[in-house]
N, CA, C and O atoms as a CHARMM CRD file, in Angstrom:
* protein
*
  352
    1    1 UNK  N     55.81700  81.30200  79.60300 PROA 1      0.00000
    2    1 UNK  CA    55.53200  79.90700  79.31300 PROA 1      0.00000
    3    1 UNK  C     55.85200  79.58000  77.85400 PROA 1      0.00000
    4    1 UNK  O     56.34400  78.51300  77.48900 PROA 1      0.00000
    5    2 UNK  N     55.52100  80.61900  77.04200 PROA 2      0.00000
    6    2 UNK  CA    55.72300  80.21400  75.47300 PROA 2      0.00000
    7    2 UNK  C     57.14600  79.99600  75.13700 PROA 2      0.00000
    8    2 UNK  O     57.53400  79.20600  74.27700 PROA 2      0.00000
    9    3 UNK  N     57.98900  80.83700  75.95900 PROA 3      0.00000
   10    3 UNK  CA    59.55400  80.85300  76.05200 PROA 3      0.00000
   11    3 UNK  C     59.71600  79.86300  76.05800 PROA 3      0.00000
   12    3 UNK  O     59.89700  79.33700  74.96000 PROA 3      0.00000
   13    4 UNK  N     59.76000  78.71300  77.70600 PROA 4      0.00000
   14    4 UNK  CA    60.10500  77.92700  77.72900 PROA 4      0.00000
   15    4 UNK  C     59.86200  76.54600  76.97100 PROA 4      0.00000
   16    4 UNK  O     60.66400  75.61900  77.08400 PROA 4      0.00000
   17    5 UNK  N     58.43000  76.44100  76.00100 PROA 5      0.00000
   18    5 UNK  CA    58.17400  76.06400  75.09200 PROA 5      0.00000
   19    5 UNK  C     59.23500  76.05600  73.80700 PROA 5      0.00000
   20    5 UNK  O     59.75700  75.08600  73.25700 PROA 5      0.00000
   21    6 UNK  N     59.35400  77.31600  73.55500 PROA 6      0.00000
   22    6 UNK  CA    59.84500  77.11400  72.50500 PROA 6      0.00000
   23    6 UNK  C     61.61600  76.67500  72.48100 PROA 6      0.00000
   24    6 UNK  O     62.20200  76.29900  71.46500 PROA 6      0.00000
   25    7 UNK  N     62.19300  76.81900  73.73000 PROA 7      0.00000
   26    7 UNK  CA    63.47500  76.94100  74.09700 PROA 7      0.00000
   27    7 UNK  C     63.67300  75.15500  74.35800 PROA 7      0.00000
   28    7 UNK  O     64.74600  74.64000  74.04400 PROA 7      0.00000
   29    8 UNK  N     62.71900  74.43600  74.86000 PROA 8      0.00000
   30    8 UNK  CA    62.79900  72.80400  74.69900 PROA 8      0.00000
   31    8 UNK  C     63.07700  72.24600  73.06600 PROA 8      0.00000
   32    8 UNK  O     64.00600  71.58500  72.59900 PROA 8      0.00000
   33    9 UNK  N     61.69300  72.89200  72.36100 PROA 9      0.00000
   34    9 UNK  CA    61.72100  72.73100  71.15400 PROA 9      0.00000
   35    9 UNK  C     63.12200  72.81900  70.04700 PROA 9      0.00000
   36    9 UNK  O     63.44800  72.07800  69.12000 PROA 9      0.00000
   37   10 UNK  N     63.84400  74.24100  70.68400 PROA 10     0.00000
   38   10 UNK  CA    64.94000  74.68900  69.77800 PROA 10     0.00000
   39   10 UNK  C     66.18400  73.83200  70.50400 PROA 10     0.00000
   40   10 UNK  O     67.28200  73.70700  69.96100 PROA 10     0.00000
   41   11 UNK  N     65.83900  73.23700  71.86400 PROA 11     0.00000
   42   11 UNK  CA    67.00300  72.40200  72.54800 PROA 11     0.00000
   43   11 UNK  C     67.05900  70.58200  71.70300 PROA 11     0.00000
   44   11 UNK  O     68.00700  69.81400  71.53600 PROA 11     0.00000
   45   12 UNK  N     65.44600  70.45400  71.31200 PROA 12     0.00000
   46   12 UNK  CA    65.74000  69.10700  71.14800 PROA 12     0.00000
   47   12 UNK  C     66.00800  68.89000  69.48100 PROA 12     0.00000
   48   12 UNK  O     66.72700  68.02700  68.97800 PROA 12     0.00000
   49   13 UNK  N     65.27200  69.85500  68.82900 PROA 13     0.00000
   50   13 UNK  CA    65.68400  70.29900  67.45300 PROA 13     0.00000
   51   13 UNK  C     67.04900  70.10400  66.80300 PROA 13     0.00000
   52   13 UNK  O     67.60900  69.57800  65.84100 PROA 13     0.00000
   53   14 UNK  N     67.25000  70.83200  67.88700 PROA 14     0.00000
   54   14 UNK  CA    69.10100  71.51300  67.91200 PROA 14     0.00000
   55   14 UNK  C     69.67700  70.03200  68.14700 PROA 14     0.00000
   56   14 UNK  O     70.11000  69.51300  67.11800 PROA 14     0.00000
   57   15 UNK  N     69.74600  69.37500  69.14100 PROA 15     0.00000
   58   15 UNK  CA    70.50600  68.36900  69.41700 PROA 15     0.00000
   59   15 UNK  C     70.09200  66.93500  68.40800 PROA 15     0.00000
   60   15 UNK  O     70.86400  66.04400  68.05500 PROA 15     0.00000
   61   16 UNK  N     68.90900  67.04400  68.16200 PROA 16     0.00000
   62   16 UNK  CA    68.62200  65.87700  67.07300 PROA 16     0.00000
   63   16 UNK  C     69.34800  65.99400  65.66400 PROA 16     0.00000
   64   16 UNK  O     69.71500  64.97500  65.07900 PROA 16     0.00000
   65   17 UNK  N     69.52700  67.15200  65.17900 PROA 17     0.00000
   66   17 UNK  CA    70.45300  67.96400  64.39900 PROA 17     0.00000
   67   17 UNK  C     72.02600  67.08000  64.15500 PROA 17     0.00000
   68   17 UNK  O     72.56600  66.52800  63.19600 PROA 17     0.00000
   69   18 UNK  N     72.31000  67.27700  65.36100 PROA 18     0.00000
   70   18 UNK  CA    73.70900  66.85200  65.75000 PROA 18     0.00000
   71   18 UNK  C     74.18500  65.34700  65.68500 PROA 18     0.00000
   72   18 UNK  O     75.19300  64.76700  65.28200 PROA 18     0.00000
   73   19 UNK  N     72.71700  64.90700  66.40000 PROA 19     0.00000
   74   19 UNK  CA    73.04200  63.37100  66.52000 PROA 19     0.00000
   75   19 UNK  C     72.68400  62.69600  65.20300 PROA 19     0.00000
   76   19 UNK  O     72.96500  61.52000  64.97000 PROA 19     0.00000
   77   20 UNK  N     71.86300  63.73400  64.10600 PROA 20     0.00000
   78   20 UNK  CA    72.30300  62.88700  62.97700 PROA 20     0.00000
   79   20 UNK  C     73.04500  62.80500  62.06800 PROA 20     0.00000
   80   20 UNK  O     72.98000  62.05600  61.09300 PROA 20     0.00000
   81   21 UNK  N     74.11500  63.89400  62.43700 PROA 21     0.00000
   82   21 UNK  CA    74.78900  64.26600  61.43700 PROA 21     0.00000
   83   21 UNK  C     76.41100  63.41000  62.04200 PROA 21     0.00000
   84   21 UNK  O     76.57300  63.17800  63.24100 PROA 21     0.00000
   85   22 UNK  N     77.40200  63.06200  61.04600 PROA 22     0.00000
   86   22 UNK  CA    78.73200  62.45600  61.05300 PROA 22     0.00000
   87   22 UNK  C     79.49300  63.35600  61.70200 PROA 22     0.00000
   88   22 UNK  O     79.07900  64.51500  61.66100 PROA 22     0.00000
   89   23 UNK  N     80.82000  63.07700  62.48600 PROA 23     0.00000
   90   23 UNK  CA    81.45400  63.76300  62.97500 PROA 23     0.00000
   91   23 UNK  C     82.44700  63.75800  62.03700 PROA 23     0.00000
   92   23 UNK  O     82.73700  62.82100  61.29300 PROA 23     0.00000
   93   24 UNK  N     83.09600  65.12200  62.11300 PROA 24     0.00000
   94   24 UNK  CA    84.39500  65.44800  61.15700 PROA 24     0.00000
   95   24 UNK  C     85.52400  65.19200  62.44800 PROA 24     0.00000
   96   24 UNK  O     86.25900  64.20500  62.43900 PROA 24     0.00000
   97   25 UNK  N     85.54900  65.97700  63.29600 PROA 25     0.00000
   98   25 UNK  CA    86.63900  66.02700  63.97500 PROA 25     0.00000
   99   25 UNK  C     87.98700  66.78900  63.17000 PROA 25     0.00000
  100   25 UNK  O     89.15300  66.40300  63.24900 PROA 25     0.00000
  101   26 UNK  N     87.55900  67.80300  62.49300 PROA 26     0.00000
  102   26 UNK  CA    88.54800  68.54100  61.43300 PROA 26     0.00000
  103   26 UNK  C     89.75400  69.53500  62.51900 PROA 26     0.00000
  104   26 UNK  O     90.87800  69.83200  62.11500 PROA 26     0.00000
  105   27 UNK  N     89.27600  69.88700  63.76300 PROA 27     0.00000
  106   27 UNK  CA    89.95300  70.73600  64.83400 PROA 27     0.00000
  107   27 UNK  C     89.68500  70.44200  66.23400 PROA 27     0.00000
  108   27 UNK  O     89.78700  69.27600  66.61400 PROA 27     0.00000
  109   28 UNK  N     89.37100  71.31400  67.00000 PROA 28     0.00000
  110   28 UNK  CA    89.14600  70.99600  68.86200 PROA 28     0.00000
  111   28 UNK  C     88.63100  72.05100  69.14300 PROA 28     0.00000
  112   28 UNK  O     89.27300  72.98600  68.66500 PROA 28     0.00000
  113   29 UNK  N     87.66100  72.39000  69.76500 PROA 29     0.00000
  114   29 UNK  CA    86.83800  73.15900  70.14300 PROA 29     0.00000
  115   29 UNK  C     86.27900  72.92300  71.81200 PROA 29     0.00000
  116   29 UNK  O     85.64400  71.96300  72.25000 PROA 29     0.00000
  117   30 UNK  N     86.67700  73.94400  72.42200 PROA 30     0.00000
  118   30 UNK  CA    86.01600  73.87100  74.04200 PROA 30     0.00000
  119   30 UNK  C     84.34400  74.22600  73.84900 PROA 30     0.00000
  120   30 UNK  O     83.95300  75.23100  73.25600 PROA 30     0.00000
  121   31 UNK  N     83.57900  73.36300  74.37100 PROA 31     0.00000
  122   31 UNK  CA    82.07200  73.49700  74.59100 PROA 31     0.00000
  123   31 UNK  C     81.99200  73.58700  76.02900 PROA 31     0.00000
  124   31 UNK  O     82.54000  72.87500  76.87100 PROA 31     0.00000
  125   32 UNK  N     81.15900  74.65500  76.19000 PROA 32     0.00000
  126   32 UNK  CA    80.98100  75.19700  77.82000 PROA 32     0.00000
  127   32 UNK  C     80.06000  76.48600  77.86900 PROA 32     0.00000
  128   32 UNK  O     79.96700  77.24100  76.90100 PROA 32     0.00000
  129   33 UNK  N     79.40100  76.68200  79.03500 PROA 33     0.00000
  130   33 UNK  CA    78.74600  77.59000  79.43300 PROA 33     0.00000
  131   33 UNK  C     79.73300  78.66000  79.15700 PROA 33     0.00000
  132   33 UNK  O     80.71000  78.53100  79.89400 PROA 33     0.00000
  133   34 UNK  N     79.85300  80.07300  78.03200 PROA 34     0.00000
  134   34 UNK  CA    80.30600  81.37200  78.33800 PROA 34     0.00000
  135   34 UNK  C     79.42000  82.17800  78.51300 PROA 34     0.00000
  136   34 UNK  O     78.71800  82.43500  77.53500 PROA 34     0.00000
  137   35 UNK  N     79.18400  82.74400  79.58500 PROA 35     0.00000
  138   35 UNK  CA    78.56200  83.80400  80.17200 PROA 35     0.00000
  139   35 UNK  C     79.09900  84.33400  80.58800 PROA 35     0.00000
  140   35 UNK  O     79.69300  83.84800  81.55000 PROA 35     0.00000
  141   36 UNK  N     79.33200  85.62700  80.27100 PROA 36     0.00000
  142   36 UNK  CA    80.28600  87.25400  80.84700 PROA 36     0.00000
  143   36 UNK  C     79.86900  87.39300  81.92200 PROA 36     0.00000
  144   36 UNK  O     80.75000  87.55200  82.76700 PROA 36     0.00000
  145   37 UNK  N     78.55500  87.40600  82.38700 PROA 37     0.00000
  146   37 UNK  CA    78.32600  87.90100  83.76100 PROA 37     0.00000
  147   37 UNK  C     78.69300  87.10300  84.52300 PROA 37     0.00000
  148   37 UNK  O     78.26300  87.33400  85.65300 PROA 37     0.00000
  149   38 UNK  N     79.87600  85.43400  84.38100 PROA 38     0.00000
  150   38 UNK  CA    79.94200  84.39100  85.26500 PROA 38     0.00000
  151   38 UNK  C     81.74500  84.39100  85.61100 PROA 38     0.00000
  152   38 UNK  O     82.55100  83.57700  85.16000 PROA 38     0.00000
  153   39 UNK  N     81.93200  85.12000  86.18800 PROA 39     0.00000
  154   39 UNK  CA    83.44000  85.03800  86.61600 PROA 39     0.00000
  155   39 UNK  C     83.83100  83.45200  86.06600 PROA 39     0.00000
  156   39 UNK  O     84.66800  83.33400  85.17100 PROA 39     0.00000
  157   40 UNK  N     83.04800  82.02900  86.77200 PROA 40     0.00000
  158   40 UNK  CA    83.47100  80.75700  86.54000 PROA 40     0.00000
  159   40 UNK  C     83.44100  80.41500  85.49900 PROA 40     0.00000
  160   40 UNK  O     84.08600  79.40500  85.21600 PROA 40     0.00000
  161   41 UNK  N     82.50000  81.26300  84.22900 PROA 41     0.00000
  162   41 UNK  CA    82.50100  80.70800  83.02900 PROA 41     0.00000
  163   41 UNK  C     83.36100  80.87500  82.07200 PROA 41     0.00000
  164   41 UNK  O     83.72600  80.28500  81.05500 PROA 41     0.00000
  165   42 UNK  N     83.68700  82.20000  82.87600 PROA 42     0.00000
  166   42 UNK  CA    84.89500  83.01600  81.79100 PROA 42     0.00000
  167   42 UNK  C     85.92500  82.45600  81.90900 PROA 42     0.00000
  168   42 UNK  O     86.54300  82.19700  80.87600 PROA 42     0.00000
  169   43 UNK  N     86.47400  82.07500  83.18100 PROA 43     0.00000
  170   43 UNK  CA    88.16500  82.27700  83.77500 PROA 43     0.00000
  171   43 UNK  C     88.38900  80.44700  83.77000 PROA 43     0.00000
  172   43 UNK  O     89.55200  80.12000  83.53500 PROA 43     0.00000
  173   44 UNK  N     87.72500  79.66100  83.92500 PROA 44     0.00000
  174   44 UNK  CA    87.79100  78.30900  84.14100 PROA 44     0.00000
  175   44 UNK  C     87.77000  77.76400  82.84300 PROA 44     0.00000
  176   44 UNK  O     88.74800  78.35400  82.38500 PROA 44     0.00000
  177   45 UNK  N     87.38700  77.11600  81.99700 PROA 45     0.00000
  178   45 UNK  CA    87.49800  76.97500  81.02200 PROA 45     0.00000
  179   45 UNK  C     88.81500  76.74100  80.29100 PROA 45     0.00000
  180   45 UNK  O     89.63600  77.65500  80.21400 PROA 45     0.00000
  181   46 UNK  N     89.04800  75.51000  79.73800 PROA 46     0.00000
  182   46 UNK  CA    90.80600  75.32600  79.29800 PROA 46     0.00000
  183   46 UNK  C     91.06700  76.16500  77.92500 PROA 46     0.00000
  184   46 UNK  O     92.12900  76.22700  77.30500 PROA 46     0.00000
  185   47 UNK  N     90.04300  76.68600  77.66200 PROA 47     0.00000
  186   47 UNK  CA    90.00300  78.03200  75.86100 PROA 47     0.00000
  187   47 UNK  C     91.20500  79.16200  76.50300 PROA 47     0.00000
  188   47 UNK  O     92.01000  79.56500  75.66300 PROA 47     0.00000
  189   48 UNK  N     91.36100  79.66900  77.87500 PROA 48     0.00000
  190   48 UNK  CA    91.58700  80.30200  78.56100 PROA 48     0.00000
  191   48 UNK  C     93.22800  80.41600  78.96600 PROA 48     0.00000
  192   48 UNK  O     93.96400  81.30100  79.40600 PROA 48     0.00000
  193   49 UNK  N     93.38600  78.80900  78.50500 PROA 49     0.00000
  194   49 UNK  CA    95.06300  78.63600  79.40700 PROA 49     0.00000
  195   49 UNK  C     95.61300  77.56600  78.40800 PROA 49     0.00000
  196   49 UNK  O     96.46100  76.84500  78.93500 PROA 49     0.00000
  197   50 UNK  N     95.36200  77.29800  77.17700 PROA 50     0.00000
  198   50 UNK  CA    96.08600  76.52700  76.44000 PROA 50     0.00000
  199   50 UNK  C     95.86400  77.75700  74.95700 PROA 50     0.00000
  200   50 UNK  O     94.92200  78.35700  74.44000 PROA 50     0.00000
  201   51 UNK  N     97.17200  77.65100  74.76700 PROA 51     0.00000
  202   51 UNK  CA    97.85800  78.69700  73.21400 PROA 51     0.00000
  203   51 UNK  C     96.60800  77.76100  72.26700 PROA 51     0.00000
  204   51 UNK  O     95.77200  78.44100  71.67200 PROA 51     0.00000
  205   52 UNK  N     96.53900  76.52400  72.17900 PROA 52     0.00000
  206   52 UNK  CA    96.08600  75.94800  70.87700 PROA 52     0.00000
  207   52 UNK  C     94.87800  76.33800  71.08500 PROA 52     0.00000
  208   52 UNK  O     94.40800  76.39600  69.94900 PROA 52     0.00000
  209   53 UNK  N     94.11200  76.62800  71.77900 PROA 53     0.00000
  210   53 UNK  CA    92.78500  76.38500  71.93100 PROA 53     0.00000
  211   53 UNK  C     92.40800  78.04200  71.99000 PROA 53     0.00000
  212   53 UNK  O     91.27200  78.25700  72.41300 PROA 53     0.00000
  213   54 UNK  N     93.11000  79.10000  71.66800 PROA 54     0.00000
  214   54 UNK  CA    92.48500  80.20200  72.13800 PROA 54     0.00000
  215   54 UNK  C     91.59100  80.75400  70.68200 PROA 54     0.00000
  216   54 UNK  O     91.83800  80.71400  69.47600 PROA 54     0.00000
  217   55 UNK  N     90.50100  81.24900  71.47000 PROA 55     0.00000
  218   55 UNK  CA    89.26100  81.30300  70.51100 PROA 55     0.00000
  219   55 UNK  C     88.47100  80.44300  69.96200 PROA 55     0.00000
  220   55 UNK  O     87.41600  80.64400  69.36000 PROA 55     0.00000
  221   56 UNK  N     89.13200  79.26500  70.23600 PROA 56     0.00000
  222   56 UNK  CA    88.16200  78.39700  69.93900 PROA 56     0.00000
  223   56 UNK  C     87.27200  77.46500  71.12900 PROA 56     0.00000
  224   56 UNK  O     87.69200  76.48200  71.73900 PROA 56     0.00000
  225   57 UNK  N     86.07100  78.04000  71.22800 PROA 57     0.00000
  226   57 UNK  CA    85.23100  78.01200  71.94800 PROA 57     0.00000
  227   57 UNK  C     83.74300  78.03800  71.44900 PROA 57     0.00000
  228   57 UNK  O     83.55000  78.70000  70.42900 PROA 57     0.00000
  229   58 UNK  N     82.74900  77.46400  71.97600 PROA 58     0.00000
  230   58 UNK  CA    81.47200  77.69000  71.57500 PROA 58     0.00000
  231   58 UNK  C     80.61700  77.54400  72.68900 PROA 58     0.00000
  232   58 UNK  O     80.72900  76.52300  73.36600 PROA 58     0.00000
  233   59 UNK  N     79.59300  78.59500  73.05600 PROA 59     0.00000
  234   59 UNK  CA    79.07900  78.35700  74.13700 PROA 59     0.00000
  235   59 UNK  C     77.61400  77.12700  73.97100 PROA 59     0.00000
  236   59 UNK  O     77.04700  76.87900  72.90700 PROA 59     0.00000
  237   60 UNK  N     77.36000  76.68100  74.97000 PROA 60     0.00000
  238   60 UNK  CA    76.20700  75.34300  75.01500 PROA 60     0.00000
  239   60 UNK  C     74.89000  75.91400  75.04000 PROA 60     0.00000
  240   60 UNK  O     73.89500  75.20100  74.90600 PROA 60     0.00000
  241   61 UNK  N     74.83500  76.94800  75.17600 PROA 61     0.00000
  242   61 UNK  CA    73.55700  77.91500  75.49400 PROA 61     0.00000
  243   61 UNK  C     72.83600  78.20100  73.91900 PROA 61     0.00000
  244   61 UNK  O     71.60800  78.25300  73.85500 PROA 61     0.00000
  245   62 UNK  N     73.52800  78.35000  72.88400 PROA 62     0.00000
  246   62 UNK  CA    73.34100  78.95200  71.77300 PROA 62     0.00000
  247   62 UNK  C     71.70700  77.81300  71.51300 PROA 62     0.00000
  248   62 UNK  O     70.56700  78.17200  71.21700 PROA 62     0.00000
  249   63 UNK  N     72.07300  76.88000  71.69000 PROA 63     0.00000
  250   63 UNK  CA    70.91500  75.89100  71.24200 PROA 63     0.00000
  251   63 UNK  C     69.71400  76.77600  71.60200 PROA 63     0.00000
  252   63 UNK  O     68.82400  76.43400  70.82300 PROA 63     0.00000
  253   64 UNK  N     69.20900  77.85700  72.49500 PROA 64     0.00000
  254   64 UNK  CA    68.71600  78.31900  73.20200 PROA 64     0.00000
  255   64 UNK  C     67.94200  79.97900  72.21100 PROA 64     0.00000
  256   64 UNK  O     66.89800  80.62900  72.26800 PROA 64     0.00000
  257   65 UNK  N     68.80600  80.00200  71.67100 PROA 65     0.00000
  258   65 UNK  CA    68.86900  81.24700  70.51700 PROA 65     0.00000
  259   65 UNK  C     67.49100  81.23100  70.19600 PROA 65     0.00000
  260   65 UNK  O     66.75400  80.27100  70.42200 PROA 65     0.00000
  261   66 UNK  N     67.03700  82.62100  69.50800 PROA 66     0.00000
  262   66 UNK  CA    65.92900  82.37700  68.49200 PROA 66     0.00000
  263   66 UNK  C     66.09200  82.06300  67.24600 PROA 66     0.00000
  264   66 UNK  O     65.41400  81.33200  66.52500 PROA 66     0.00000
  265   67 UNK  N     67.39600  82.89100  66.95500 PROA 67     0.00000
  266   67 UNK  CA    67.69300  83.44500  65.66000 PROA 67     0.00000
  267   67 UNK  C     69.28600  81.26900  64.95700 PROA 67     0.00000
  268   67 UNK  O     70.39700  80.85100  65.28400 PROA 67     0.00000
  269   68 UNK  N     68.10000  80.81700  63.94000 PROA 68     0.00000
  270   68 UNK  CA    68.82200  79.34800  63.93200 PROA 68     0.00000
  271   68 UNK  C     70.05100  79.99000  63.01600 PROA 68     0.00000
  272   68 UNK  O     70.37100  79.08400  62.24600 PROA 68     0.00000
  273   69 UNK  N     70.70100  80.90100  62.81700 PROA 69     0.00000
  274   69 UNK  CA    71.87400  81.28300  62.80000 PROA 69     0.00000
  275   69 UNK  C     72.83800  80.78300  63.97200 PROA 69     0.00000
  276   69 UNK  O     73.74300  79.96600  63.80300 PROA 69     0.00000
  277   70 UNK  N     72.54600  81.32700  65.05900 PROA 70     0.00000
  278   70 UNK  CA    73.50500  80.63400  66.03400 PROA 70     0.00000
  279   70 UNK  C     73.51600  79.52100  66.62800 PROA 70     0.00000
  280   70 UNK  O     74.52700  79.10400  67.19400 PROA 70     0.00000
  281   71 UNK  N     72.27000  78.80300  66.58500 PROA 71     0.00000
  282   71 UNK  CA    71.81400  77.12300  66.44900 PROA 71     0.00000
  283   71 UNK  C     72.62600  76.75900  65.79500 PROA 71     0.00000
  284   71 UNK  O     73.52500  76.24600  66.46000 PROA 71     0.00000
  285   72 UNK  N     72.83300  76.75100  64.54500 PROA 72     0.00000
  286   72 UNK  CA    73.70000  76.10400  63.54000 PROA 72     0.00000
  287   72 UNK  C     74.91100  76.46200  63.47800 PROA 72     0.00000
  288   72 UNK  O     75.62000  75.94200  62.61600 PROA 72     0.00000
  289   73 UNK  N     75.49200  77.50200  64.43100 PROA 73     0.00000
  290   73 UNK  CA    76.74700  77.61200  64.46800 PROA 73     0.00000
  291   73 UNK  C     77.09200  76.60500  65.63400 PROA 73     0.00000
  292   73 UNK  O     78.19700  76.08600  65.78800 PROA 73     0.00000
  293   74 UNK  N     75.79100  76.37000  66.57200 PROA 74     0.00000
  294   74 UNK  CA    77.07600  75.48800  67.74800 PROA 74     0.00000
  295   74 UNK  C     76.54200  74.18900  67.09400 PROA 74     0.00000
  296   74 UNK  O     77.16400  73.20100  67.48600 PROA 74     0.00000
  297   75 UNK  N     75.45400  73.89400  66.11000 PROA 75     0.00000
  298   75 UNK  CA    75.80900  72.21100  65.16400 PROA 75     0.00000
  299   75 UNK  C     76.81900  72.52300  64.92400 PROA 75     0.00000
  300   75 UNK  O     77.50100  72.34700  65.93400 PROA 75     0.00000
  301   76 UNK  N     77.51000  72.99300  63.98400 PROA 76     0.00000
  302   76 UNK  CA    78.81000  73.09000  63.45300 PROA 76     0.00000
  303   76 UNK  C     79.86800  72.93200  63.90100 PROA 76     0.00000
  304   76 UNK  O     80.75400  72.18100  63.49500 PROA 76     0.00000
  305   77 UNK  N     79.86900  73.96600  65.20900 PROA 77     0.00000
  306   77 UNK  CA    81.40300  73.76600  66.07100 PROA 77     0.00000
  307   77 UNK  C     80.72600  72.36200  66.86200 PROA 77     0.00000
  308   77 UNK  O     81.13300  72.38600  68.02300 PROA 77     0.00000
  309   78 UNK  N     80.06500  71.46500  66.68900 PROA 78     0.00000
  310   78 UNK  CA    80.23500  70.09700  67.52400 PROA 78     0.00000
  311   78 UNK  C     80.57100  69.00100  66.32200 PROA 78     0.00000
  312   78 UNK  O     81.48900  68.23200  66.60800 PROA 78     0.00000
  313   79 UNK  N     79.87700  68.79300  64.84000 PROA 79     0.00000
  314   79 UNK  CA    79.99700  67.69900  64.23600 PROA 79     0.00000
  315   79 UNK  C     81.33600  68.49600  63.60500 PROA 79     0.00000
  316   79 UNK  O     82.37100  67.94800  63.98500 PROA 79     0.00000
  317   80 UNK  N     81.41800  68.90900  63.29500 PROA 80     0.00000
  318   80 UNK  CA    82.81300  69.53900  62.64100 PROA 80     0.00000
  319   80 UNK  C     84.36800  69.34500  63.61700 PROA 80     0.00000
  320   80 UNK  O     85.43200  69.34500  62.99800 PROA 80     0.00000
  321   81 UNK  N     84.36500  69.23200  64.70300 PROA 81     0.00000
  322   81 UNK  CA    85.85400  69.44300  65.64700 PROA 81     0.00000
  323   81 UNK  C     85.00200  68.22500  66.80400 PROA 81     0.00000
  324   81 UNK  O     83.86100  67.81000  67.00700 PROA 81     0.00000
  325   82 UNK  N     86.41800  68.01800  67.34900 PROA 82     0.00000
  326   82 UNK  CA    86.55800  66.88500  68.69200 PROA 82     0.00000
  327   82 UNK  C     86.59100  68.24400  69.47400 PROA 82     0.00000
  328   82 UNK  O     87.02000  69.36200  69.18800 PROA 82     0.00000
  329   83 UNK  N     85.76800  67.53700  70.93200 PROA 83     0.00000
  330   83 UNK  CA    85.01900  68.36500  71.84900 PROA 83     0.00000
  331   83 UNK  C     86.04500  68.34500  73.36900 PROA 83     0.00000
  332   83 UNK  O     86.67700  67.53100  74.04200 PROA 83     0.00000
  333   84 UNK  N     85.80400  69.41200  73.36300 PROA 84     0.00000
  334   84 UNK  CA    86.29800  69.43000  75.40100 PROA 84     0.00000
  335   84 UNK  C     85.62400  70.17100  75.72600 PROA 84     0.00000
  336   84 UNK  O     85.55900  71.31100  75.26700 PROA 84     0.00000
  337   85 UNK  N     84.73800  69.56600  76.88100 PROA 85     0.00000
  338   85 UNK  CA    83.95300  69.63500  77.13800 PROA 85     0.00000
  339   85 UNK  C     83.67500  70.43700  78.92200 PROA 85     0.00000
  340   85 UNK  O     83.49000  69.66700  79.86400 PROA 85     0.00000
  341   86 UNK  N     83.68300  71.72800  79.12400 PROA 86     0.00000
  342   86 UNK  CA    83.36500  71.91800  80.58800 PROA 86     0.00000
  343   86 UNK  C     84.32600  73.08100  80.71700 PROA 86     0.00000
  344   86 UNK  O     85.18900  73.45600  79.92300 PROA 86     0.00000
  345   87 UNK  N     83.96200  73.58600  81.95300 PROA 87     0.00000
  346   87 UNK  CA    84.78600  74.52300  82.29700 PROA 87     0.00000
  347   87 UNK  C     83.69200  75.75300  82.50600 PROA 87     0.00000
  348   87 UNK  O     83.18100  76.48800  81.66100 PROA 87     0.00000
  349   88 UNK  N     83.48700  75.69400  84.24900 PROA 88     0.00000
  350   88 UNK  CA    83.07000  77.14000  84.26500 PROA 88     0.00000
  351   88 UNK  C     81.95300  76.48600  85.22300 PROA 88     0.00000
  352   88 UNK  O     81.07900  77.19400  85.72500 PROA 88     0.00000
């Protein structure tokens, strides 16, 4: 129960974060579920099948983290780069 407590908290935290901050749009970044254990998350995804886009990816889950190291890496890869969004 405390989990899911705190995992709302670090979801709405996280996203209030975002929505107040300016967008750069400096690059392009795919936002999407990556999960290794998800055949669909891995293989679907356009990070996967376009040259420009390889590696650049950030998974949507991170908001989810404990550690606001990786919180603030997926603020970053969203106000920083234009988004595509899905896949998987």
């Amino acid at each position: 129960m405390i989990q899911k407590i705190k995992s709302s908290y670090y979801k709405k935290s996280t996203f209030k974060k975002i929505l107040g901050m300016d967008q750069k749009n400096d690059g392009v970044i795919n936002i999407h579920r990556y999960d290794v254990s998800n055949v669909g998350d891995l293989y679907c995804a356009p990070h996967q099948y376009f040259k420009e886009l390889e590696g650049k990816y950030s998974d949507i889950f991170l908001y989810k983290r404990t550690d606001q190291k990786d919180r603030n890496q997926l603020v970053n890869d969203i106000v920083e780069n234009s988004l595509i969004i899905g896949g998987g």
